[in-house]
C-alpha positions as CSV (number, residue, x, y, z in Angstrom):
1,X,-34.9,-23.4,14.7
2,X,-34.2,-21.8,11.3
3,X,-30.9,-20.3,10.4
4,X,-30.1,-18.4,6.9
5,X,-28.5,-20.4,4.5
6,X,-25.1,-19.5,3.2
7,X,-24.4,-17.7,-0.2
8,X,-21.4,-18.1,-2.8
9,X,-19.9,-15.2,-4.2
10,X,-17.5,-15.6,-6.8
11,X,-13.7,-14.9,-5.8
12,X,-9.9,-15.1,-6.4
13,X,-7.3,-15.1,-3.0
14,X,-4.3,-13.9,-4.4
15,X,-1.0,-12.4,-3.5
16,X,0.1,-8.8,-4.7
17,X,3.6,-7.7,-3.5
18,X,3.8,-9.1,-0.1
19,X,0.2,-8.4,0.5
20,X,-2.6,-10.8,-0.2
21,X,-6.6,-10.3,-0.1
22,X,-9.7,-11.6,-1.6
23,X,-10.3,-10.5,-5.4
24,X,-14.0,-10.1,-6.7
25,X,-15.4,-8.7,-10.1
26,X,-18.2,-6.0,-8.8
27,X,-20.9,-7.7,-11.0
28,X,-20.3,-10.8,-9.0
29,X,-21.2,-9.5,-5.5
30,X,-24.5,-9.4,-4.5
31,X,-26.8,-6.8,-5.7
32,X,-26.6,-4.2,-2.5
33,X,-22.8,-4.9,-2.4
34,X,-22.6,-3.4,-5.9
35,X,-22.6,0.2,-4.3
36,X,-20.6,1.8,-2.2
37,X,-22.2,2.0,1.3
38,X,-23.4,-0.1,4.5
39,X,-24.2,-3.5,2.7
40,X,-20.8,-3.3,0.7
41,X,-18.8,-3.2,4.0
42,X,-21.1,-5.9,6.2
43,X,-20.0,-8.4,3.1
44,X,-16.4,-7.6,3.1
45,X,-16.0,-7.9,6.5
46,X,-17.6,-11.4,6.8
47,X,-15.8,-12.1,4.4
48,X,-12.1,-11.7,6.2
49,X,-13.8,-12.3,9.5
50,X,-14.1,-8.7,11.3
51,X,-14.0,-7.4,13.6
52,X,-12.5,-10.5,15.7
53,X,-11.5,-9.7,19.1
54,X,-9.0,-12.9,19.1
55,X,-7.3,-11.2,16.6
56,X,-7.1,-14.2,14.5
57,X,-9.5,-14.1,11.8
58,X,-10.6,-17.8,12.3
59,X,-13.9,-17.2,10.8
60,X,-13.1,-15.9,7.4
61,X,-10.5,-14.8,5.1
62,X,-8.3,-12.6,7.1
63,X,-4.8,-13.2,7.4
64,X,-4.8,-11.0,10.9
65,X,-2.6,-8.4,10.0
66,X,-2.0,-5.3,7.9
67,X,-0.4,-7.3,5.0
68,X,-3.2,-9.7,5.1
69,X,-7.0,-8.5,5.6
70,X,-7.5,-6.4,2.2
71,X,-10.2,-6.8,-0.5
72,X,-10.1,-5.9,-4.1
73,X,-13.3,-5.3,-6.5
74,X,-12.5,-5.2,-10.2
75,X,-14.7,-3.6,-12.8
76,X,-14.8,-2.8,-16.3
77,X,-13.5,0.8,-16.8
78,X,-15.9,3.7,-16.8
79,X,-13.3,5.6,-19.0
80,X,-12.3,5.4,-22.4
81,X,-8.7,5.5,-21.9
82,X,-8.7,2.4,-19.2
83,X,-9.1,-1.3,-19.0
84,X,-10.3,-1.9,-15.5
85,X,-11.3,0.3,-12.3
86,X,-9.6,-1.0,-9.5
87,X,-11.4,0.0,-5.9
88,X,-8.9,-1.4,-2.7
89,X,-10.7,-1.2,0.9
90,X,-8.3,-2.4,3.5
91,X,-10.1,-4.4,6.9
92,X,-9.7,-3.6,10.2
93,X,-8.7,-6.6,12.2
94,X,-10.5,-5.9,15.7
95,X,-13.1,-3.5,14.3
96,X,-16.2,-3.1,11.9
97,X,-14.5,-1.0,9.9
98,X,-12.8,-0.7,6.2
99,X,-10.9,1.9,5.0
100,X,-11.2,3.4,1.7
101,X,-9.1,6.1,1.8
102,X,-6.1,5.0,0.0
103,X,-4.4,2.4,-2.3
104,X,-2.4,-0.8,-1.9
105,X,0.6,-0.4,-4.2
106,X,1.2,-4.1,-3.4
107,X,-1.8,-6.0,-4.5
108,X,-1.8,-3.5,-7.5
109,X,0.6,-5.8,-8.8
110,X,-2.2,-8.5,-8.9
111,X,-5.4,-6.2,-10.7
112,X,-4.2,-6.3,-13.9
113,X,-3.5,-10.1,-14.0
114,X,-6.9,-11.1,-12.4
115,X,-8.4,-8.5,-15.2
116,X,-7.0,-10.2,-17.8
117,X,-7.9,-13.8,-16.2
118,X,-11.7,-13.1,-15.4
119,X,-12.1,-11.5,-18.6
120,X,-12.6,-7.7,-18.3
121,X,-9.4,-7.1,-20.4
122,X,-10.2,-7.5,-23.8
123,X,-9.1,-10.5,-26.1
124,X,-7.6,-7.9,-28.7
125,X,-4.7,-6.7,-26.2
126,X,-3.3,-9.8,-25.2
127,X,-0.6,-11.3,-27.0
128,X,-0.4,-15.6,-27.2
129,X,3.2,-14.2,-26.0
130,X,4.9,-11.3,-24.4
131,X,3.7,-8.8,-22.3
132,X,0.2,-7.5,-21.9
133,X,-0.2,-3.5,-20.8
134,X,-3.2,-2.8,-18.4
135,X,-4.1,0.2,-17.7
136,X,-5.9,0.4,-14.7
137,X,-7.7,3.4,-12.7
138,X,-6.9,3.7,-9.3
139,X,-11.0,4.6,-7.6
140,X,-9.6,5.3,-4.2
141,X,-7.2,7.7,-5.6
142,X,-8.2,8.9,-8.8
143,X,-4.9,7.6,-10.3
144,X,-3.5,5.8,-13.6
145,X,-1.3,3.0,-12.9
146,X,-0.1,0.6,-15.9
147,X,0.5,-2.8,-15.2
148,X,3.1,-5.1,-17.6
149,X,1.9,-8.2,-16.9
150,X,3.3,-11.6,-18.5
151,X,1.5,-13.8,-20.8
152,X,2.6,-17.1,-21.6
153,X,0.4,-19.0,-24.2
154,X,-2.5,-16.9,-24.0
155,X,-2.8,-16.9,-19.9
156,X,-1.5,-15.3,-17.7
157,X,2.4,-16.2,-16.6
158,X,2.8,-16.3,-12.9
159,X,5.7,-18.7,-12.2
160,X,9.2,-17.3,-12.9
161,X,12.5,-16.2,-11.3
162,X,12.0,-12.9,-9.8
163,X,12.5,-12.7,-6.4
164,X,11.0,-10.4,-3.8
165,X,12.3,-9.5,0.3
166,X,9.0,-10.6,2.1
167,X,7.9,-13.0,0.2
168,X,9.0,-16.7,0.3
169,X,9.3,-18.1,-3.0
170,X,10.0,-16.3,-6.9
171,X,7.6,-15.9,-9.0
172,X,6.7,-13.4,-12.4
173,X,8.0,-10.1,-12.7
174,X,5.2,-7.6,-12.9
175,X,6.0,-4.3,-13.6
176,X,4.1,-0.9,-13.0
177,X,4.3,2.4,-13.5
178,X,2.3,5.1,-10.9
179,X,1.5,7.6,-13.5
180,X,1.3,11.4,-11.9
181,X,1.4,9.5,-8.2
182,X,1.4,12.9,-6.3
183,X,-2.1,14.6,-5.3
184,X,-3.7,17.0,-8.0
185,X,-6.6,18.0,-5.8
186,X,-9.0,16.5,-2.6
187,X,-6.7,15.6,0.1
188,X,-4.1,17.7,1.9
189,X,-4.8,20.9,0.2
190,X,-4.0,20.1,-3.1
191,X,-0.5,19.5,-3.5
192,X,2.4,17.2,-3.4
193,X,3.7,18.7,-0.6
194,X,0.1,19.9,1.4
195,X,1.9,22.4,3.7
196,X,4.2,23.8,0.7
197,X,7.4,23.2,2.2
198,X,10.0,20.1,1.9
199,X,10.4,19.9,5.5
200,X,8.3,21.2,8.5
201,X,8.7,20.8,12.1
202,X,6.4,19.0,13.8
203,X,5.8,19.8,17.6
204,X,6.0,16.8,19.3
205,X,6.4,18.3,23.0
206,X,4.0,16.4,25.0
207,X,5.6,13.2,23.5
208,X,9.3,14.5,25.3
209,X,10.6,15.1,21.9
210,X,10.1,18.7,21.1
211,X,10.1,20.1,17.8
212,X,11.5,17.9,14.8
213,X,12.0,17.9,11.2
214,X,9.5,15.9,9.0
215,X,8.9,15.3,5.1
216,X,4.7,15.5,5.0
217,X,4.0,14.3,1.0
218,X,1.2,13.0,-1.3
219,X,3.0,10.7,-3.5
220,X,1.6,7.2,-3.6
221,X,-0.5,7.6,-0.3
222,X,-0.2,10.6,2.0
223,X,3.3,10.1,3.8
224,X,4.6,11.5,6.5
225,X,8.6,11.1,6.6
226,X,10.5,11.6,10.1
227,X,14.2,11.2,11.2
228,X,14.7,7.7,13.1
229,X,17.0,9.0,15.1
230,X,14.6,11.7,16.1
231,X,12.2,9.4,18.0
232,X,14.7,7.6,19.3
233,X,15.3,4.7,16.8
234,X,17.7,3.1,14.1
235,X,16.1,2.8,11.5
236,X,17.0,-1.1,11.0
237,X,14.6,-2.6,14.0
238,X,12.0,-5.5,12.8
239,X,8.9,-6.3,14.0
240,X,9.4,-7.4,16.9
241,X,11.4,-4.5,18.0
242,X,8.0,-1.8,17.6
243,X,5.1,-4.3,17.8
244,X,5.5,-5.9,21.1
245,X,6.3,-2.5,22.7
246,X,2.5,-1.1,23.4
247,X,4.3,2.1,24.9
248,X,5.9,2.4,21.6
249,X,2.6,1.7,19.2
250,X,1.2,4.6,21.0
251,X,3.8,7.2,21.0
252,X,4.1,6.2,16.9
253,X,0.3,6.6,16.7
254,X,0.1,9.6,17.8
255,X,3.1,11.1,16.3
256,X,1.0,9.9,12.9
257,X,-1.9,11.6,13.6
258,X,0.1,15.2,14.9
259,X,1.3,14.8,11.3
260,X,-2.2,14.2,9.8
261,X,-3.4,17.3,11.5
262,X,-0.6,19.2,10.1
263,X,-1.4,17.5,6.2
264,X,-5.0,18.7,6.5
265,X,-6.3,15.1,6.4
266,X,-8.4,15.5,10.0
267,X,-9.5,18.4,11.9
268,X,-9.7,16.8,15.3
269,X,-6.3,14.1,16.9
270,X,-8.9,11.9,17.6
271,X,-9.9,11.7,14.0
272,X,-6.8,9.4,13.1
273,X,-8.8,6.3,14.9
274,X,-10.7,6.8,12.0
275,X,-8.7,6.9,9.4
276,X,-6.2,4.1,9.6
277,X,-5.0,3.5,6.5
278,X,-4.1,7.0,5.4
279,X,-1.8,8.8,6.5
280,X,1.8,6.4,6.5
281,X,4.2,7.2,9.2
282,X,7.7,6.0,8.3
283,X,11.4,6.9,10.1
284,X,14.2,6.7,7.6
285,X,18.1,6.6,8.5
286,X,21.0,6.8,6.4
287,X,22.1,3.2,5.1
288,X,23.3,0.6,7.9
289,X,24.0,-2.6,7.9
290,X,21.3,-5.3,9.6
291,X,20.1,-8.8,9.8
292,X,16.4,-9.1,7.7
293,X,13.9,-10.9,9.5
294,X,15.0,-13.7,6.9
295,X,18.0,-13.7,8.9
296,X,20.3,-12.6,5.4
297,X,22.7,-10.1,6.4
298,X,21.5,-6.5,4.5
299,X,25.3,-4.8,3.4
300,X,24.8,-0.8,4.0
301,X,27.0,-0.9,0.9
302,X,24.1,-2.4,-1.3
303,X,21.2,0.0,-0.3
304,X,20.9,4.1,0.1
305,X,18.8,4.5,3.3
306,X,16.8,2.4,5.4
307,X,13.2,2.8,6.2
308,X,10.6,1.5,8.4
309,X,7.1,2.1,7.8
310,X,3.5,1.6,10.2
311,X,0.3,0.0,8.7
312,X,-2.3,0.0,10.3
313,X,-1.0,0.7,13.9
314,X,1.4,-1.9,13.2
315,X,5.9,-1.7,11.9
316,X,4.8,-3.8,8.0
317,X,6.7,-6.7,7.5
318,X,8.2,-5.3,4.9
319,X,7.3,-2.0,2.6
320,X,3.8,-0.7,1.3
321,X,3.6,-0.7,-2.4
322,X,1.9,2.7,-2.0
323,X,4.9,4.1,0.6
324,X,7.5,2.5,-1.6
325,X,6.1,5.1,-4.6
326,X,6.4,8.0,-1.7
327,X,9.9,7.0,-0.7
328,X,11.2,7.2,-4.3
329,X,9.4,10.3,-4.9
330,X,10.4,12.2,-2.1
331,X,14.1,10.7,-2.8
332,X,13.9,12.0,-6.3
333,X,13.9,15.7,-4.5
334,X,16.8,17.4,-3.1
335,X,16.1,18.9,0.5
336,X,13.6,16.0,1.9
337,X,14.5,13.9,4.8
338,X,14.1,11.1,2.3
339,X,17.0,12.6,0.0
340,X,19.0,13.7,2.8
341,X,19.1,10.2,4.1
342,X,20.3,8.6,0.9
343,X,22.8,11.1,0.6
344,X,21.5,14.0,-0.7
345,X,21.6,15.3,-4.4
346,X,19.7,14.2,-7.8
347,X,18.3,10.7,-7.8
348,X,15.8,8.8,-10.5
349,X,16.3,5.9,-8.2
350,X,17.2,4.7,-4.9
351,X,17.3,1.1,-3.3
352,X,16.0,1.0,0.6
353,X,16.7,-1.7,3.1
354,X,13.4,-2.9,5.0
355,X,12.4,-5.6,7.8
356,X,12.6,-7.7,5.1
357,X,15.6,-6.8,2.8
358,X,15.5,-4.6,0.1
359,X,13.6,-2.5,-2.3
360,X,14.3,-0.9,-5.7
361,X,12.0,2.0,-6.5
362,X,12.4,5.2,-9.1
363,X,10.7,7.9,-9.7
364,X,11.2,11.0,-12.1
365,X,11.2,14.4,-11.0
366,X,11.1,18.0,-12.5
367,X,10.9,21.4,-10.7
368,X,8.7,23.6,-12.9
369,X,8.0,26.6,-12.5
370,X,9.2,26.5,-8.9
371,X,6.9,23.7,-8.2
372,X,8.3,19.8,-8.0
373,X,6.5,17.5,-10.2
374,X,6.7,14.0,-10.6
375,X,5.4,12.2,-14.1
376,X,5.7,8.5,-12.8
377,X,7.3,6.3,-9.8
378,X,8.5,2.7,-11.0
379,X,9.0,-1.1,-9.6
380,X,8.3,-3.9,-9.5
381,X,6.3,-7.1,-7.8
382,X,5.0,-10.4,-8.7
383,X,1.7,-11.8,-8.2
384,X,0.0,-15.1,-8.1
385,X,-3.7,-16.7,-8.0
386,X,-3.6,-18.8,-4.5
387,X,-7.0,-20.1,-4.7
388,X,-10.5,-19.2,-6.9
389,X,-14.0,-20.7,-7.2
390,X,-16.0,-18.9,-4.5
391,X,-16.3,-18.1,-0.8
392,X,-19.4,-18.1,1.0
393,X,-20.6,-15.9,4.1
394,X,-24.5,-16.4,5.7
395,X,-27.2,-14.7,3.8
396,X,-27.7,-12.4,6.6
397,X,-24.2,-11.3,6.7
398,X,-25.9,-7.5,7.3
């Protein structure tokens, strides 16, 4: 009996953040896969291994979670003013399915170091030493974001002493800058804020809760920004705490997609199924102290507010690149929950405690002409190659 042989396909696995995925330059996938479209996803998701009902992702790639079943495809830029497009399609674990609505702020960290490693950066911009800029266009987005990365003899430095919450060992400081993060046009009508107001009421009757206060912003990746302590939580649980609580993934899930309908993202509740990725629910609290899931103790005295996001359906391990730019943007502006839970007032940074530990994120912000603006949010990751050469899926993988 004849079976089709496998194919190799060129590929990085790296870590971005506290994310990792599977890295390919879009002249290196096969011909169909070069377009956007039905053959593109069948590849990626043999690739990870979806959709696996075990939940494991045995068969491929896939880490099994949020954090870990992402893909990356790396061109040349189309635009004059760029160095690479950067296109980010996040895999579903248990279905056929990839999401390209949004960005991973986390494995954004690693784009401009596997540009400048696979050679679509060119030779003329990076130094034998220091740092080398990359600017790189966000494709799901429409965004700039510019990428520091450090070169050490010519290649790219990833070792170092920079140390992360949520990710095990330091490595190189990477830093970037999310130029103009907040929606211009597309999604959620347009506007930083889609609804025009700082803080709207969602009506979360049916859910026992009744009507409460939530920040709904495009910053980053459409955000939607609730009280803790209005759904009944803390603001310092861990995974454990929201995962293994099915009751609790529900009620979350749909208080996410209320908050969709209300951003203009989906027309229809049962829309959000759909759209997984996009929008973020997060809960934020004013600063308390907690054990991280590391088990170090997190001092209320060392952070501004805690937060908690969902990904996927699921509390992240830690923080979403992508939320971390909404959280300092909407901290950055007086009268959000996100301000009012770090203490109110002006802001150009603010440090949050997570599962994890703790995050550092700025952002700068300018009402103008009675409109907020924000020019750029700032932090910063590390990245590092974990493995190249190529991975290999059947020839029939559609």
């Amino acid at each position: 009996m004849n079976f089709a042989a496998q194919i190799k396909i060129a590929a990085s696995y790296m870590r971005g953040g506290t994310s990792k995925g599977v890295f390919f330059r879009l002249q290196d996938l096969p011909a169909p896969a070069q377009q956007p479209g039905a053959a593109r996803d069948a590849l990626l998701l043999r690739v990870i291994g979806s959709p696996d009902p075990y939940g494991k992702h045995t068969d491929g790639m896939g880490g099994a979670t949020s954090s870990t079943s992402k893909t990356v495809i790396v061109s040349a830029s189309s635009r004059a003013d760029h160095d690479v497009d950067y296109l980010f399609g996040q895999v579903a674990i248990d279905k056929a399915f990839i999401d390209w609505s949004g960005n991973c702020g986390n494995l954004t960290a690693a784009v401009g170091a596997f540009a400048i490693s696979n050679g679509l950066v060119a030779a003329a911009k990076i130094p034998q030493n220091g740092i080398c800029t990359v600017r790189i266009w966000q494709a799901n987005i429409g965004k700039t974001i510019i990428a520091h990365v450090p070169i050490s003899h010519g290649e790219v430095q990833e070792t170092g002493d920079f140390e992360l919450d949520g990710v095990t060992f330091p490595a190189a400081e990477v830093q970037l800058e999310f130029l103009d993060p907040a929606a211009e046009d597309g999604e959620g009508g347009g506007a930083m804020f889609p609804t025009g107001r700082l803080v709207d009421q969602l009506d979360l009757t049916e859910l026992g809760l009744g009507l409460i206060p939530a920040t709904l912003i495009n910053a980053g990746i459409p955000t939607i920004f609730v009280n803790a302590a209005d759904i009944g939580y803390q603001g310092t649980e861990l995974q454990g705490a929201i995962n293994d609580n099915p009751q609790t993934l529900t009620l979350l899930e749909t208080i996410r997609a209320i908050g969709a309908m209300k951003m203009g993202l989906i027309s229809e509740r049962d829309q959000a199924a759909t759209r997984q990725h996009t929008p973020k629910l997060a809960f934020v609290a004013p600063a308390q102290s907690y054990q991280a899931s590391s088990g170090k103790t997190v001092d209320a005295t060392r952070i501004d507010l805690n937060v908690r996001a969902m990904s996927m359906g699921k509390l992240h391990h830690a923080m979403m690149g992508t939320a971390a730019v909404a959280i300092g943007t909407a901290a950055a502006i007086p009268g959000t929950l996100v301000n009012a839970a770090a203490g109110g007032g002006e802001r150009v940074a603010v440090t949050f405690g997570h599962p994890s530990g703790t995050l550092r994120v700025g952002a700068e912000a300018a009402l103008i002409d009675g409109q907020w603006a924000v020019t750029k949010a700032m932090m910063s990751r590390s990245a590092r190659v974990l493995m190249e050469g190529f991975v290999r899926v059947p020839a029939n993988y559609d």
